[in-house]
TORPA-4810 file (N, C-alpha, C, O; in nm, 3 decimals):
<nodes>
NODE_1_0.084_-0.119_0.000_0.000_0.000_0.000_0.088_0.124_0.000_0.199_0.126_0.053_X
NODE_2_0.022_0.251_-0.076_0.090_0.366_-0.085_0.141_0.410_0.053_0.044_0.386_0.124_X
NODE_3_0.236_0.459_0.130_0.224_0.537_0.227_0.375_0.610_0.217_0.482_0.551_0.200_X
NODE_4_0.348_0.797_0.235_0.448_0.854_0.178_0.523_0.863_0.396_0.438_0.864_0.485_X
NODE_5_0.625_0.867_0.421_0.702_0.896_0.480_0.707_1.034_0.576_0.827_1.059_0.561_X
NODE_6_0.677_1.099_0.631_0.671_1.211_0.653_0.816_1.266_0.698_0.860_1.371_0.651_X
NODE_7_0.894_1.184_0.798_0.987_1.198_0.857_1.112_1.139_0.787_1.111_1.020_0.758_X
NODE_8_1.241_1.234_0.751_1.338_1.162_0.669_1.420_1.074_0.682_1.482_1.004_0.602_X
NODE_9_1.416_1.083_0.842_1.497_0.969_0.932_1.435_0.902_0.976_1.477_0.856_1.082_X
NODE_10_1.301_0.855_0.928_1.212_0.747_1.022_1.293_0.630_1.071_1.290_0.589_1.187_X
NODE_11_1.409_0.546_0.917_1.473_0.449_0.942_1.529_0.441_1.037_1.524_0.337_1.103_X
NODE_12_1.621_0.575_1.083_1.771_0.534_1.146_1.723_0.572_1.312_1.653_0.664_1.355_X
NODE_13_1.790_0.465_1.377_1.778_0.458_1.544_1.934_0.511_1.594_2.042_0.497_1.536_X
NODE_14_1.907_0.565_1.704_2.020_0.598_1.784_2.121_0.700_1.743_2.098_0.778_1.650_X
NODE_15_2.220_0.699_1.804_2.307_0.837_1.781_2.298_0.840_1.640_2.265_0.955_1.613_X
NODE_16_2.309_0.781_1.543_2.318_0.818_1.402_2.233_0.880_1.370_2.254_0.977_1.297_X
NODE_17_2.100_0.848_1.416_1.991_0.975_1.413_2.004_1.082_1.443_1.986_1.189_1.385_X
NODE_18_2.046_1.048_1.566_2.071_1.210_1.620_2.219_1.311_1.526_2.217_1.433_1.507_X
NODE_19_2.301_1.242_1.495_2.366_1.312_1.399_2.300_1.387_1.284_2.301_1.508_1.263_X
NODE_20_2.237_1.280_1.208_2.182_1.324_1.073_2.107_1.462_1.094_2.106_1.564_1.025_X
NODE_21_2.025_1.419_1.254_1.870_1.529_1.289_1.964_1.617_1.316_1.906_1.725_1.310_X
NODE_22_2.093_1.637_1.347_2.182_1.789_1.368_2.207_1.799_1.259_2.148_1.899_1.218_X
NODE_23_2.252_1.762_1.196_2.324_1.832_1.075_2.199_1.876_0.979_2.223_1.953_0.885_X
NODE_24_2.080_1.833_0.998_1.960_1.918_0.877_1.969_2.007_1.003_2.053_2.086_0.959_X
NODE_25_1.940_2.055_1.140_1.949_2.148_1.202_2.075_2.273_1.171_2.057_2.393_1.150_X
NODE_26_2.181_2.209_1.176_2.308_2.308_1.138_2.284_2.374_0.989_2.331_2.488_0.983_X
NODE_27_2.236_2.340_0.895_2.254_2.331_0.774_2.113_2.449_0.750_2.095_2.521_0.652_X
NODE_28_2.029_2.439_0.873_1.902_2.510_0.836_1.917_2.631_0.949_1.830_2.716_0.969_X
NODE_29_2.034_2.625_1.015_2.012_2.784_1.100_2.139_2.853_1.020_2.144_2.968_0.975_X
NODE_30_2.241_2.749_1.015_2.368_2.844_0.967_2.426_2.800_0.804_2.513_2.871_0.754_X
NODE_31_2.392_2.725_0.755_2.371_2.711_0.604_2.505_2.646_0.600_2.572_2.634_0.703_X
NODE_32_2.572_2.580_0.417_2.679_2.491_0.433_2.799_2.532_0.479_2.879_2.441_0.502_X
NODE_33_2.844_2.672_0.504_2.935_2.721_0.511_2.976_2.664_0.671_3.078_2.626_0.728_X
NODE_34_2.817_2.686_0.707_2.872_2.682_0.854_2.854_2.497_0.951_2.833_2.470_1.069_X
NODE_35_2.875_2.414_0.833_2.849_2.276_0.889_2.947_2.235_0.887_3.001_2.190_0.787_X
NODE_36_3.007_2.242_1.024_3.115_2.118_1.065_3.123_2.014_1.188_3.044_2.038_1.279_X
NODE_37_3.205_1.905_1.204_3.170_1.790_1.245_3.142_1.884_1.406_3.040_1.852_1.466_X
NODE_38_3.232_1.997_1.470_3.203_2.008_1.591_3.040_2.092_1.594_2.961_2.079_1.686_X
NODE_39_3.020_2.169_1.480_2.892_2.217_1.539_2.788_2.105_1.513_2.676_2.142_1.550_X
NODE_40_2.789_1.971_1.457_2.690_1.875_1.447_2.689_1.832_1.609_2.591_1.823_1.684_X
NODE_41_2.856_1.805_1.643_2.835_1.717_1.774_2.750_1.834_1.884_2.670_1.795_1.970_X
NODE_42_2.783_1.981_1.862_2.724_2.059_1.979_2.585_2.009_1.927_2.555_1.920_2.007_X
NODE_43_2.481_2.019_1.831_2.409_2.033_1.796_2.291_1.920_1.895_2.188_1.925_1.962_X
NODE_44_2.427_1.795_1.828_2.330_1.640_1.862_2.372_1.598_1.999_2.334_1.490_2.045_X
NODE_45_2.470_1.701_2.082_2.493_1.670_2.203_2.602_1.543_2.302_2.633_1.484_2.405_X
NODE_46_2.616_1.572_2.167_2.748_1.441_2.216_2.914_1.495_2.169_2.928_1.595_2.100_X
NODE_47_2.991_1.443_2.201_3.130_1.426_2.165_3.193_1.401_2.010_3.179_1.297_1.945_X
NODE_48_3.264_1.520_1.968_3.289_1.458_1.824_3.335_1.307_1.826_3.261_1.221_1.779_X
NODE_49_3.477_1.270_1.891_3.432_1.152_1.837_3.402_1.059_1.829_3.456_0.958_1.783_X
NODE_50_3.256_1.090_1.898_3.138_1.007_1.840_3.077_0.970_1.702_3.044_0.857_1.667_X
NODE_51_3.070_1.068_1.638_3.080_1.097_1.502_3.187_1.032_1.433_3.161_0.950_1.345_X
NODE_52_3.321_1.064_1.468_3.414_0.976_1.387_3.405_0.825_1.393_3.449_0.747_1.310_X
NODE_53_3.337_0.795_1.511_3.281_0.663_1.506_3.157_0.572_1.403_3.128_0.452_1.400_X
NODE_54_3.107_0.682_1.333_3.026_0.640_1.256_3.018_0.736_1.073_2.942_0.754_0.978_X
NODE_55_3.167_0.772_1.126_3.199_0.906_0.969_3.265_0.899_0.981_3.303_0.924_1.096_X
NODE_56_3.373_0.852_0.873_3.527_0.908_0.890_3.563_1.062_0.874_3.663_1.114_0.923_X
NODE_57_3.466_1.128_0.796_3.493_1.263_0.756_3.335_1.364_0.735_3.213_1.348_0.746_X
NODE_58_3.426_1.461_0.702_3.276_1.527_0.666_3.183_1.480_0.530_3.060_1.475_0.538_X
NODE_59_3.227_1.459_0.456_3.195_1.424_0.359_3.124_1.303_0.362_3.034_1.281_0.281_X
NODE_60_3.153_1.231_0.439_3.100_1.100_0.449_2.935_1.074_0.536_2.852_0.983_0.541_X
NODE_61_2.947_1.192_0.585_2.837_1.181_0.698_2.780_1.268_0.591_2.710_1.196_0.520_X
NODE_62_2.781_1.419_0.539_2.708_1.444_0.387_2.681_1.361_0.310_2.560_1.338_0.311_X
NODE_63_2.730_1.310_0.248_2.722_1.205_0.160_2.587_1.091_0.192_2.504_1.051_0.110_X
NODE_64_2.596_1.062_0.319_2.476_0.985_0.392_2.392_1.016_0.412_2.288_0.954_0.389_X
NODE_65_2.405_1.158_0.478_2.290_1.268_0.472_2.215_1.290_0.358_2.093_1.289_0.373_X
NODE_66_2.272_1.314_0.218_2.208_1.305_0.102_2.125_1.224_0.047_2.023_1.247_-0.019_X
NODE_67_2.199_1.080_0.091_2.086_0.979_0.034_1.981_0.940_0.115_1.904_0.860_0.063_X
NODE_68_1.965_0.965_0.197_1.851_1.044_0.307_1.739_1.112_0.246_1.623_1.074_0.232_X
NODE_69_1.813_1.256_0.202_1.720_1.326_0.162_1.663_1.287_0.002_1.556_1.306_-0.055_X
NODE_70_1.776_1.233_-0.034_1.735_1.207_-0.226_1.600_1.121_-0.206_1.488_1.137_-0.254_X
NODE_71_1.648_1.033_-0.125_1.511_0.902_-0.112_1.373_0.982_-0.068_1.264_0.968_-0.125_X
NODE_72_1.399_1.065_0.038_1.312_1.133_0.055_1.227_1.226_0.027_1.118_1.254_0.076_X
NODE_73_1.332_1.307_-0.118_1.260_1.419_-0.222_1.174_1.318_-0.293_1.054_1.338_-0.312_X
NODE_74_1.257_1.176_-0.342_1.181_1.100_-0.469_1.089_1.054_-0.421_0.992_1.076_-0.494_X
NODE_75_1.048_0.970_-0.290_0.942_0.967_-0.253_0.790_1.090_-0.235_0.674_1.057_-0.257_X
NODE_76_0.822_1.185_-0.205_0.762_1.251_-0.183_0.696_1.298_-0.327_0.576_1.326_-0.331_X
NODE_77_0.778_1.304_-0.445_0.716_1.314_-0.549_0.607_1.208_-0.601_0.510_1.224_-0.676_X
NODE_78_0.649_1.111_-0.544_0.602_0.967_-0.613_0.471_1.052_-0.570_0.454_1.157_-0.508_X
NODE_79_0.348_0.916_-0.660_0.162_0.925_-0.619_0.144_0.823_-0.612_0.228_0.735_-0.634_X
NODE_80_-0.014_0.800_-0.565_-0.055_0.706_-0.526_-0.098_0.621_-0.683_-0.165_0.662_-0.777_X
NODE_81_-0.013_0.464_-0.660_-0.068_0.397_-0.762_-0.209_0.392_-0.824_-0.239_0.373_-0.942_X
NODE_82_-0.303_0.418_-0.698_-0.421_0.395_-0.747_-0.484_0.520_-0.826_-0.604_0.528_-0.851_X
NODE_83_-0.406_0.600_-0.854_-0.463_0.717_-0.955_-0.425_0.679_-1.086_-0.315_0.639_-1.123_X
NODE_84_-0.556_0.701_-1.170_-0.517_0.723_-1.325_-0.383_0.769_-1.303_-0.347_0.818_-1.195_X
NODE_85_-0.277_0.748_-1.449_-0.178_0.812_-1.502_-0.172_0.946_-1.483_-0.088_1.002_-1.413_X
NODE_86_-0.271_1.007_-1.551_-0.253_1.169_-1.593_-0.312_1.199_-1.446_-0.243_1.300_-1.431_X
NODE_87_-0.391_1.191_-1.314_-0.366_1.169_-1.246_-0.213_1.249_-1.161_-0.172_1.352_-1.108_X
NODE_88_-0.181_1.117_-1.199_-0.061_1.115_-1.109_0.021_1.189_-1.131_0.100_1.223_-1.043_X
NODE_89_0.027_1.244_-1.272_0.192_1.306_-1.389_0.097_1.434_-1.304_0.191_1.491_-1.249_X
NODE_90_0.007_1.490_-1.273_-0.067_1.594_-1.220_-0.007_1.619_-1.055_0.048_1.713_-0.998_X
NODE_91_-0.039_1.510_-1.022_0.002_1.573_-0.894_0.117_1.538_-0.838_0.147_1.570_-0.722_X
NODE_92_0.189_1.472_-0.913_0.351_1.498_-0.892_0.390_1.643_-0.931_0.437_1.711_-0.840_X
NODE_93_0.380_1.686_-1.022_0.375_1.875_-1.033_0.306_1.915_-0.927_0.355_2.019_-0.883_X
NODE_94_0.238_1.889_-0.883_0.172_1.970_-0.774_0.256_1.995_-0.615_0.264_2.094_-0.542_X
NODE_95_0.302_1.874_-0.608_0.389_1.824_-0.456_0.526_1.888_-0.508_0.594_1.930_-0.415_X
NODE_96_0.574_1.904_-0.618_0.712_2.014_-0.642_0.668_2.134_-0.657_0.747_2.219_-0.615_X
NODE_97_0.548_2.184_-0.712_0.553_2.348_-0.794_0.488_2.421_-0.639_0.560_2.508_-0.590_X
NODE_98_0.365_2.390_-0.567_0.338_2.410_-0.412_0.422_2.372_-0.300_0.460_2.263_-0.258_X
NODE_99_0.443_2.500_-0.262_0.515_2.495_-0.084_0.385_2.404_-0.028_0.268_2.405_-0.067_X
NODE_100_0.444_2.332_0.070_0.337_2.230_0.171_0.243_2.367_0.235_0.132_2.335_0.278_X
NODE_101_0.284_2.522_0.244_0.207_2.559_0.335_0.047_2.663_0.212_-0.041_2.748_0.214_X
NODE_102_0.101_2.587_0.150_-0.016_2.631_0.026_-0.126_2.552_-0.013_-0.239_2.588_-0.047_X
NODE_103_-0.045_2.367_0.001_-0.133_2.276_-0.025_-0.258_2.262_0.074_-0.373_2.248_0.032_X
NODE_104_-0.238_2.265_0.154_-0.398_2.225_0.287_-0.357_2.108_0.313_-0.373_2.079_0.431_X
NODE_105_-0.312_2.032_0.252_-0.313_1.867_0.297_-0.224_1.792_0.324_-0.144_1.762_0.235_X
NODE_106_-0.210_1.743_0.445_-0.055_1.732_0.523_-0.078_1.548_0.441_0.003_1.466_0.484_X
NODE_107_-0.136_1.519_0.381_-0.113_1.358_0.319_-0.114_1.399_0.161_-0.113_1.297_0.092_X
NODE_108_-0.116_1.507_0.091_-0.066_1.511_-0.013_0.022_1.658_-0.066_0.004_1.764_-0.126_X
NODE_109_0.097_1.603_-0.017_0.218_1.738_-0.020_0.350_1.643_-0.024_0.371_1.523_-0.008_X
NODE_110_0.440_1.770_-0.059_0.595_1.722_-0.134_0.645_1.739_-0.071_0.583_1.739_0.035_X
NODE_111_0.802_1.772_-0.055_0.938_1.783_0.054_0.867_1.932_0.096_0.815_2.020_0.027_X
NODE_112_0.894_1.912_0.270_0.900_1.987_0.369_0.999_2.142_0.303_1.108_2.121_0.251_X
NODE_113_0.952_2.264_0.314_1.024_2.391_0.254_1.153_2.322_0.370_1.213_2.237_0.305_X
NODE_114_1.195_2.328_0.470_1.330_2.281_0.565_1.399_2.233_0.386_1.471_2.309_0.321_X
NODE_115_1.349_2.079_0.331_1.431_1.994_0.276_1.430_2.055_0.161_1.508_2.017_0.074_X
NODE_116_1.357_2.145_0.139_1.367_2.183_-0.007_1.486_2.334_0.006_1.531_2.390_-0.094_X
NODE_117_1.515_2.373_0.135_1.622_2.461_0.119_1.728_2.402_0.168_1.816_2.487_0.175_X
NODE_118_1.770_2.290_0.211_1.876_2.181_0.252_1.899_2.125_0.085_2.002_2.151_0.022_X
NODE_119_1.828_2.076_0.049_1.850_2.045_-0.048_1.891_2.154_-0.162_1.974_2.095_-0.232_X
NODE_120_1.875_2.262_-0.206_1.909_2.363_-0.289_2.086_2.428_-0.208_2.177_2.478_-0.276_X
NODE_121_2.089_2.412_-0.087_2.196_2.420_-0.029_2.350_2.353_-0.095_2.461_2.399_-0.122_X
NODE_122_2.286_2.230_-0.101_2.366_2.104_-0.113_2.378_2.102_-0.257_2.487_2.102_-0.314_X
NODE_123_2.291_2.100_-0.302_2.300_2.119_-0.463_2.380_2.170_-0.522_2.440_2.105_-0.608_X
NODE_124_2.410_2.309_-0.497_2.520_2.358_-0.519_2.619_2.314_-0.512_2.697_2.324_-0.607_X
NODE_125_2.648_2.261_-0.416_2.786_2.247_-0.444_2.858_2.113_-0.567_2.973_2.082_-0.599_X
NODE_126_2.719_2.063_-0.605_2.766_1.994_-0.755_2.845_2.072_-0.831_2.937_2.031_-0.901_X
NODE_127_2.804_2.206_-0.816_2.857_2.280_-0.957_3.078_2.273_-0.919_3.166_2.302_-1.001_X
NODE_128_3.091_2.244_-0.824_3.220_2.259_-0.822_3.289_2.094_-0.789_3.396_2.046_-0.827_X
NODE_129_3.188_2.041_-0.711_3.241_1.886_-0.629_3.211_1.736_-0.737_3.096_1.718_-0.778_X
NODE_130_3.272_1.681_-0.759_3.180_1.549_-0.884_3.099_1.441_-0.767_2.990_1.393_-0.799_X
NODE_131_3.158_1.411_-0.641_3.076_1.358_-0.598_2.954_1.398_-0.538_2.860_1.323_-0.564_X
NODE_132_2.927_1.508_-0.457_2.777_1.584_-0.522_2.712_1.606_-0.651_2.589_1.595_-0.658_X
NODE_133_2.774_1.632_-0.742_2.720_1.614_-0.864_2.644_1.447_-0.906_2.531_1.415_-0.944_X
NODE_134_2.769_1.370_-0.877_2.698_1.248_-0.853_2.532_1.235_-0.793_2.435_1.204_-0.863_X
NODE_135_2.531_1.257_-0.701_2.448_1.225_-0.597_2.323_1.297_-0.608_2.214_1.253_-0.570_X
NODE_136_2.356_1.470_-0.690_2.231_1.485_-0.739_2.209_1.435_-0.903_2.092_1.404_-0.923_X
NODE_137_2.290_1.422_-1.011_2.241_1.322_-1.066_2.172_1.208_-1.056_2.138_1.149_-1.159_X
NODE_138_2.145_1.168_-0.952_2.094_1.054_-0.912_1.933_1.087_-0.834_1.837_1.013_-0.857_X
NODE_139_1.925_1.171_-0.768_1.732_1.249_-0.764_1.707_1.259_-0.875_1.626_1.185_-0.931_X
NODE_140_1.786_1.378_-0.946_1.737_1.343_-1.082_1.655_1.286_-1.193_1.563_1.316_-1.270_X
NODE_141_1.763_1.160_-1.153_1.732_1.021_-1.235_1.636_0.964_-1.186_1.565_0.908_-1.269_X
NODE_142_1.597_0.953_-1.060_1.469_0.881_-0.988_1.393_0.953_-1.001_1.288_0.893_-1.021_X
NODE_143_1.378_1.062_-1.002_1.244_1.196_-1.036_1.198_1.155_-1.207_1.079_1.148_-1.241_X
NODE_144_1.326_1.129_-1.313_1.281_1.128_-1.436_1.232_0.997_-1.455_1.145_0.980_-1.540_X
NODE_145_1.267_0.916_-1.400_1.232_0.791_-1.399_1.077_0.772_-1.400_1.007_0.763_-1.501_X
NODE_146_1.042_0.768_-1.289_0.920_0.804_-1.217_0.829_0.866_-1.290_0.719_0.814_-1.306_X
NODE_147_0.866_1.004_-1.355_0.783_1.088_-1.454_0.804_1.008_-1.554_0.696_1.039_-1.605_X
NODE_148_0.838_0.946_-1.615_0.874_0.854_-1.759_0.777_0.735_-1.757_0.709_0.702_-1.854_X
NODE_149_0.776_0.674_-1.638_0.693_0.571_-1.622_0.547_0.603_-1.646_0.460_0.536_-1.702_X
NODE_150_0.542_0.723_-1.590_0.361_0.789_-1.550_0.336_0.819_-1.691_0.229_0.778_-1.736_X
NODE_151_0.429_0.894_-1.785_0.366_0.958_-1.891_0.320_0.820_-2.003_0.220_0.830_-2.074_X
NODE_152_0.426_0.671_-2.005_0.406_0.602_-2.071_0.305_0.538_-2.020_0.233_0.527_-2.119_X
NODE_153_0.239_0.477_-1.917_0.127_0.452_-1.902_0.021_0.531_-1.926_-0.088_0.475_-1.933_X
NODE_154_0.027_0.682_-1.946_-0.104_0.757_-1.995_-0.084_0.744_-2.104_-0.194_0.734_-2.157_X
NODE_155_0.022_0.734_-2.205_-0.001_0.715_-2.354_-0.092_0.564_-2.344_-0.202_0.539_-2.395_X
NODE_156_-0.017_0.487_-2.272_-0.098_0.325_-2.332_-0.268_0.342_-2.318_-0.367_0.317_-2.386_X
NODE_157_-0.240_0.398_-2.196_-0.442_0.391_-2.174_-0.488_0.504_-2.254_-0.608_0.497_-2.227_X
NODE_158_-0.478_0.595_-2.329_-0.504_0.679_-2.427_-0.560_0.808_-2.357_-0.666_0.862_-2.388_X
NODE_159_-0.454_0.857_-2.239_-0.497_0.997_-2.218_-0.406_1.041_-2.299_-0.436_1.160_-2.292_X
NODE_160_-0.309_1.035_-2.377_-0.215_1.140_-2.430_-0.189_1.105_-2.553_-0.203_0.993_-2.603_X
NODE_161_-0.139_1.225_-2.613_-0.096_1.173_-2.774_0.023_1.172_-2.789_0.089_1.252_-2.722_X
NODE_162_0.083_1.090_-2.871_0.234_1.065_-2.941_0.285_1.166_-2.841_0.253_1.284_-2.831_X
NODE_163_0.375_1.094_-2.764_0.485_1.216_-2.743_0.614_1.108_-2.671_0.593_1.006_-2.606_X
NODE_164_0.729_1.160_-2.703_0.836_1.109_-2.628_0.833_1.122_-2.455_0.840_1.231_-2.398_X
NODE_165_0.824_1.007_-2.392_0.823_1.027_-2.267_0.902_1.094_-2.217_0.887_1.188_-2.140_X
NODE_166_1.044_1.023_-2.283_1.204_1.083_-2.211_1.181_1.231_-2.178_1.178_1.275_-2.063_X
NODE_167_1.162_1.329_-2.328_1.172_1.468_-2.360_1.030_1.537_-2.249_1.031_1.630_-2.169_X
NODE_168_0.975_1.489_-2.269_0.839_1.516_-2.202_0.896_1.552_-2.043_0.918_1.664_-1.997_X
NODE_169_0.910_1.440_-1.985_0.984_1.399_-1.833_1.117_1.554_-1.837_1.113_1.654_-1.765_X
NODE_170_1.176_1.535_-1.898_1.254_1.562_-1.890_1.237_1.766_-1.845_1.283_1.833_-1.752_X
NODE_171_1.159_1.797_-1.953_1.156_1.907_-1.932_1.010_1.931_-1.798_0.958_2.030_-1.748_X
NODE_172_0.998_1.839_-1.787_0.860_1.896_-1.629_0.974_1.861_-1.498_0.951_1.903_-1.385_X
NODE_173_1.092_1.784_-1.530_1.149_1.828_-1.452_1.254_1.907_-1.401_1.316_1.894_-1.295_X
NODE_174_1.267_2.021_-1.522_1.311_2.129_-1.511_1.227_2.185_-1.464_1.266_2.250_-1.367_X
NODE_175_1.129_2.194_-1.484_1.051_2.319_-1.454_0.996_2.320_-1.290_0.948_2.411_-1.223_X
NODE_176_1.033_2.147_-1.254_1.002_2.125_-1.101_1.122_2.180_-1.020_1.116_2.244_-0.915_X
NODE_177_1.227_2.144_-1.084_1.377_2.200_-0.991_1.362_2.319_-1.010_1.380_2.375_-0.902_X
NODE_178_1.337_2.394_-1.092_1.350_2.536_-1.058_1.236_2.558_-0.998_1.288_2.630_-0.913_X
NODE_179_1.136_2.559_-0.971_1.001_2.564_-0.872_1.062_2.552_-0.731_1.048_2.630_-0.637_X
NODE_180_1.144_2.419_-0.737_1.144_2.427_-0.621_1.252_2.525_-0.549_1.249_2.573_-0.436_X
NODE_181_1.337_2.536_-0.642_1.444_2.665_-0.626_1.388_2.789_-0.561_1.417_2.842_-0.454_X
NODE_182_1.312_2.816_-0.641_1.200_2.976_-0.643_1.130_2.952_-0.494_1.118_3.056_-0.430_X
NODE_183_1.071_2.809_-0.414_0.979_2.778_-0.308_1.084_2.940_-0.204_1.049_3.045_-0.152_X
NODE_184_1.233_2.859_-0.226_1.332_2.894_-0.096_1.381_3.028_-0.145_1.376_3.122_-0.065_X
NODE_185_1.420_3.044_-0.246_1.510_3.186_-0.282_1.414_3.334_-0.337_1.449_3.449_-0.361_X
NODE_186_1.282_3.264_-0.340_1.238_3.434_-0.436_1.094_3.454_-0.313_1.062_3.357_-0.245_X
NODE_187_1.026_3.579_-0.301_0.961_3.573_-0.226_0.769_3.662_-0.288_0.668_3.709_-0.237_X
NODE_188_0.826_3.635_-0.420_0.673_3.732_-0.518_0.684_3.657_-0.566_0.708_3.722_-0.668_X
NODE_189_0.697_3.491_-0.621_0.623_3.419_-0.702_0.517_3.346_-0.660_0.518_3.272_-0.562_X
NODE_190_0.412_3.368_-0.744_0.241_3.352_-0.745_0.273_3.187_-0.768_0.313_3.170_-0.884_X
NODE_191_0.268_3.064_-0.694_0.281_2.979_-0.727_0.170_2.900_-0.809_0.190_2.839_-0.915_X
NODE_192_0.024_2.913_-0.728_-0.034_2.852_-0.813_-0.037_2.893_-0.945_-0.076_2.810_-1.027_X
NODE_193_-0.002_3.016_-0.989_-0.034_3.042_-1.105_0.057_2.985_-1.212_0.034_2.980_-1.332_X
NODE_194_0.202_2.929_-1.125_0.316_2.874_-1.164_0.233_2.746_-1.213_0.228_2.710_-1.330_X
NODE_195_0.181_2.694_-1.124_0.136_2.536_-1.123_0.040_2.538_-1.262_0.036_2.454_-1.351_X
NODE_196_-0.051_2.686_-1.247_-0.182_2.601_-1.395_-0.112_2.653_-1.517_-0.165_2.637_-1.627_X
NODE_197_0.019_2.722_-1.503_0.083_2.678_-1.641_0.160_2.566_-1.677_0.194_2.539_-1.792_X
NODE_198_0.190_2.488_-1.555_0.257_2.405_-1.566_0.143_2.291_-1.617_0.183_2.195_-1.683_X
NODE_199_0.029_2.302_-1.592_-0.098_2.178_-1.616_-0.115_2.231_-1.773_-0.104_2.147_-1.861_X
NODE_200_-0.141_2.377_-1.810_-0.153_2.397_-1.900_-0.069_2.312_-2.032_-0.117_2.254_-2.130_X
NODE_201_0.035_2.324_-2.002_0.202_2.305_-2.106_0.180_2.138_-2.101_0.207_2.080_-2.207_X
NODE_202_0.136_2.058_-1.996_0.122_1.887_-1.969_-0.051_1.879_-2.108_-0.057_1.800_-2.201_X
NODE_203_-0.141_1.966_-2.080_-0.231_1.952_-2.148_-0.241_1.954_-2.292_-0.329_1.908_-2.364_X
NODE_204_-0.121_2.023_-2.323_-0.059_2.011_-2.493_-0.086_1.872_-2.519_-0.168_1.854_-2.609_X
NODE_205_-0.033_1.761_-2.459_0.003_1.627_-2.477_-0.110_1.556_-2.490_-0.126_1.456_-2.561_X
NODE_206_-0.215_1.628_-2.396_-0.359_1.508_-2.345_-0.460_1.571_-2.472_-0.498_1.677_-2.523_X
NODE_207_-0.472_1.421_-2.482_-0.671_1.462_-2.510_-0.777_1.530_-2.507_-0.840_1.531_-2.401_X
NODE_208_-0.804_1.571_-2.570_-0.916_1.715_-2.579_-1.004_1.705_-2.424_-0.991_1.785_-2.331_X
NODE_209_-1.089_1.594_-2.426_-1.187_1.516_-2.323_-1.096_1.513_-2.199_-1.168_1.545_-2.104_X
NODE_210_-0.986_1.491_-2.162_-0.913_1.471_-2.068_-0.832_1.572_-2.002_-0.777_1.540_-1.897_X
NODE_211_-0.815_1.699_-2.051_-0.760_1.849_-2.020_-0.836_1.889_-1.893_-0.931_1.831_-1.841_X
NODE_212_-0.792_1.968_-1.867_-0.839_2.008_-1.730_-0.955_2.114_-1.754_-1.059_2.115_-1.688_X
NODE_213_-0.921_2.208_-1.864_-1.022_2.300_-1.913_-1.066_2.242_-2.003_-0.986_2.152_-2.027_X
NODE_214_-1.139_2.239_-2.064_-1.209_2.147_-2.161_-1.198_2.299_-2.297_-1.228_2.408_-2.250_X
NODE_215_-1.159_2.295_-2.446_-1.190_2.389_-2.506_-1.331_2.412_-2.580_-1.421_2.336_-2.619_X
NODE_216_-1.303_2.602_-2.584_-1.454_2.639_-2.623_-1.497_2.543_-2.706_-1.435_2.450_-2.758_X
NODE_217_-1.678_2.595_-2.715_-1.684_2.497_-2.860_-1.661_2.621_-2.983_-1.675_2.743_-2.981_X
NODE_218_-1.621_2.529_-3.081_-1.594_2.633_-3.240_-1.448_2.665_-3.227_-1.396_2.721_-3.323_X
NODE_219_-1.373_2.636_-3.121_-1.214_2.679_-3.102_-1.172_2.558_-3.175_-1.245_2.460_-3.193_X
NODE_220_-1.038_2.573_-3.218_-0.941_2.449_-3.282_-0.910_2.382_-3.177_-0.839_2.282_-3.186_X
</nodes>
């Protein structure tokens, strides 16, 4: 059965928790500049090395931290199987292009604004590091994945016409990473209005009968 996760560390027990739960704390009062192994240990209340006991380095406990959160952005995008396709390719845009404090509904909403500015944090530093780059290549890939799957099952059941999934996927999830960019860094973007162009531009693809607005009659 569907059930999305709320908490990113539900898995992990014991001090390793408590590490991880400092370092999204460090990372969300004083940003990456200011995350290091001693302000995690002040954070999580223990002894650095404690930490070296379960990290050899910084990087390593990042690195862990990430696939944390990656699992946890891609989940959060995911929908519930039991929705039609178009459906779902719908409200996966919805859980990226809406801040949770826009949606109303604490069971259908996307990454927490916290993970979505932890995550734009971290991101960055792909542009200079390959193993971050790695690692967000890899949300990425599970985000396009995911959207690839949804759009080819709405072609089979005949909500959509001819279209390349890949290219399709590909560009809604540009338009989700930068959404979610804009959630944390800009503070005048009208989101929903972000969102019904984003349904709009998906409705190119669908079926007259299956659009969200249905067109006039006598229009092309």
């Amino acid at each position: 059965q569907y059930m999305k996760k709320s908490d990113i560390f539900a898995e992990v027990e014991g001090t390793r928790e408590r590490i991880l739960r400092a370092a999204l704390s460090v990372l969300q009062e004083r940003g990456y500049e200011g995350l290091s192994m001693a302000a995690i240990a002040e954070e999580a209340g223990i002894e650095k090395p404690s930490i070296y006991h379960h990290y050899s380095n910084k990087d390593e406990l990042l690195f862990s931290f990430l696939q944390f959160m990656i699992d946890h952005v891609a989940e959060q995008v995911a929908t519930p199987a039991d929705h039609n396709p178009l459906e779902q390719l719908r409200a996966a845009m919805d859980r990226v292009v809406l801040p949770n404090s826009q949606t109303g509904d604490a069971d259908n909403c996307g990454p927490s604004e916290l993970i979505v500015a932890t995550y734009i944090q971290t991101r960055a530093q792909a542009v200079h590091r390959p193993k971050y780059l790695e690692q967000m290549t890899e949300l990425d890939t599970a985000i396009r994945t995911e959207l690839i799957a949804i759009i080819r099952e709405a072609k089979a059941q005949g909500y959509m016409y001819e279209v390349d999934p890949g290219e399709l996927a590909e560009a809604l999830l540009t338009f989700g990473m930068g959404a979610l960019q804009r959630q944390v860094t800009a503070e005048d973007v009208i989101h929903d209005h972000v969102r019904t162009k984003i349904h709009d531009y998906i409705d190119q693809f669908v079926l007259p009968e299956y659009r969200r607005t249905q067109p006039a009659e006598g229009s092309g």
